[in-house]
Steps between C-alpha positions, in 0.01 A plus 500: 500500500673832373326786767580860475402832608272716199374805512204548208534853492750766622252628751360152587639313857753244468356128534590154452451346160620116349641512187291202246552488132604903467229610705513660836206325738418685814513265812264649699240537240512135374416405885273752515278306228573167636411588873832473591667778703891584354659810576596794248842533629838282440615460854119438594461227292897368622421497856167277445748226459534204246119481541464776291704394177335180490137672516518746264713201258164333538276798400710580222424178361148498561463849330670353169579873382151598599634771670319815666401708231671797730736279614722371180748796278753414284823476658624802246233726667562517819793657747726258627641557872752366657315136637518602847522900424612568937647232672434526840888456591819556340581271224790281640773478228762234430833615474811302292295187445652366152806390508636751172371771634668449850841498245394829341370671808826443668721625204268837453345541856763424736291247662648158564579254233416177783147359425294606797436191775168689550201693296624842448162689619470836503131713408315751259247727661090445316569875356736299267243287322377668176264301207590391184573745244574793787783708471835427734597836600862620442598732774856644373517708808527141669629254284736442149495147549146360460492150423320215438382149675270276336336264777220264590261569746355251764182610640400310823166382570498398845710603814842355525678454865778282557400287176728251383605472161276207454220706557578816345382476154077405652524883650561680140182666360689540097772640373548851272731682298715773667801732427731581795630859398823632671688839547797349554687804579232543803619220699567652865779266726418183346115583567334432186071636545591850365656365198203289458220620666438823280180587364404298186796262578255234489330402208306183523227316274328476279361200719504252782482158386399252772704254615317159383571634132884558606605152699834567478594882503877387441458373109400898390709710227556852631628786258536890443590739185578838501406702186431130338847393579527167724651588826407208756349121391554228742252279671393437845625169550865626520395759843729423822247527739212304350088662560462232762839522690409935498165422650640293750788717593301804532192367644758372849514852594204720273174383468376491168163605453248441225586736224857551589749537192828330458739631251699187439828633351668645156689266243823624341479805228427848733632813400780532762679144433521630110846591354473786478176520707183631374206682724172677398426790353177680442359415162607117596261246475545136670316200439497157764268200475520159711385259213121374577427782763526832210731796409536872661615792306581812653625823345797708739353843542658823658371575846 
C-alpha cells in the first residue's frame, strides 16, 4: 500500500490519501461510505496500529475502484506533501553507515576512517521536512558547501523499547524516500544538527510504502543526480548498521514511537568526498529515488 499526504487544492487541509492505479483515494472518505471510521491524518491512521492497514486493504478491495465520487483525483491533480508533513520529534539520522562513504568522509571531513562499532545517531529538527518538489533553501550567508545524501526512510508503526533485533522489523509502519541535506561547513565541534537540521534540509516522499509490500528493506537501490548527472547509486543491502540492528540500538535507550523517522544512512558519491568536491548552488536541481518506493526532485533556491 503506497499512502501519502495530498492536498486537492492549495487552500484545501492536508489529509491522508492511498495511492491505486494513478489515483489519489481519500482514507477517510472510503470509510466514511463503508461505516468504517479512518482518520484524515497520516500519523492518525499510524498510531491505530497494524489494525488499520489491514482494514482499509480490505475496503479497498471491496470498493474495486468504486471509489467516492469526492473521494478519488488523479494523482497529477493534487499537491503532494511530505507523507508525514510534521513529525512530532526530530528525525533521528544515521551517520557513516556504508562502508565507502566512511572512506570518503574521513579523507574530506576529518572524521575517522575506522568503521564505527556503533550507529552513528545524531537528529534533524521537524522544521527540516519539506514535500516533494519544494525548494531546499541556499543560505550563502551560512553555507558554500551544501550537499547531498540520498537515504531511505523507516517509518515505525508501533512503539519500540528495548526491542531486540529479532523483533525490530514487526514495529515498522513503511518505508519512504528521503534526502539528508548538509552544510558541511556548519558543523560546530564535531556536533553535526546545525549542519543538518536547517530548514528544508529534509526532503522526504513522495510516499510511505508499508512494510508487508517491503519484507526486506535491505535488497533496495538508492540513487541521486544533480543537474541529470549520476552522483550516488548503491543499494541498501551494502549499509553497516542494518534497519533492524538501528532499531534495536536506538530503541535500548529512545523509545520509538509510532510515526518516528529513521534516516538510515548515505552511500558513497556526496559532494564533499568528490575530487575536487562539488556543493549546491542556487539554480541546482537534485533528483533521489529508492527503487519501488518513488523519486524527489527539488530545485536549490536563494534564501
Amino acid at each position: 500500500m503506497r499512502l501519502v499526504t495530498y492536498r486537492a487544492t492549495i487552500e484545501a487541509e492536508a489529509r491522508l490519501g492511498v495511492l491505486v492505479d494513478g489515483v489519489v483515494v481519500d482514507v477517510a472518505k472510503v470509510g466514511a461510505r463503508a461505516g468504517v471510521p479512518l482518520p484524515s491524518r497520516m500519523l492518525d491512521f499510524i498510531r491505530l496500529g497494524p489494525v488499520a492497514v489491514t482494514e482499509l486493504g480490505a475496503l479497498l478491495d471491496e470498493a474495486k475502484g468504486r471509489w467516492p465520487v469526492d473521494g478519488a483525483l488523479p494523482l497529477p491533480s493534487v499537491i503532494l506533501l511530505a507523507p508525514i508533513p510534521r513529525p512530532d520529534k526530530n528525525v533521528f539520522g544515521i551517520g557513516l553507515n556504508y562502508i565507502d562513504h566512511v572512506a570518503e568522509s574521513s579523507r574530506a571531513l576529518d572524521s575517522s576512517p575506522e568503521l564505527p562499532k556503533q550507529p552513528v545517531i545524531f537528529s534533524k529538527p521537524p522544521t527540516t521536512v519539506i514535500a516533494p518538489g519544494d525548494p531546499i533553501v541556499h543560505r550563502a550567508d551560512i553555507t558554500q558547501q551544501l550537499d547531498w545524501e540520498v537515504e531511505l526512510g523507516v517509518v515505525m508503526g508501533t512503539r519500540a523499547q528495548r526491542v531486540s533485533r529479532e523483533e525490530a522489523l514487526s514495529h515498522v509502519f513503511g518505508y519512504t524516500t528521503l534526502i539528508d541535506m548538509s552544510a558541511r561547513d556548519c558543523r560546530r565541534a564535531g556536533q553535526w544538527i546545525y549542519s543538518k537540521g536547517q530548514d528544508s534540509y529534509c526532503p522526504m516522499g513522495p510516499c510511505i510504502v508499508t512494510a508487508d509490500e517491503i519484507p526486506d528493506p535491505q535488497t533496495l537501490d538508492l540513487w541521486l543526480t544533480v543537474n541529470g548527472v549520476e552522483k550516488q547509486r548503491n543499494n541498501s543491502s551494502h549499509m553497516l548498521f542494518k534497519v533492524d540492528e538501528l532499531i534495536a540500538d536506538i530503541s535500548q535507550g529512545i523509545t520509538l514511537d509510532p510515526g518516528d523517522i529513521i534516516a538510515t544512512g548515505t552511500p558513497e558519491g556526496v559532494g564533499a568526498g568528490r575530487d575536487p568536491q562539488e556543493f549546491l548552488s542556487p539554480g541546482d536541481v537534485i533528483e533521489a529515488e529508492v527503487t519501488g518506493i518513488g523519486k524527489l526532485r527539488h530545485p536549490i533556491v536563494a534564501g
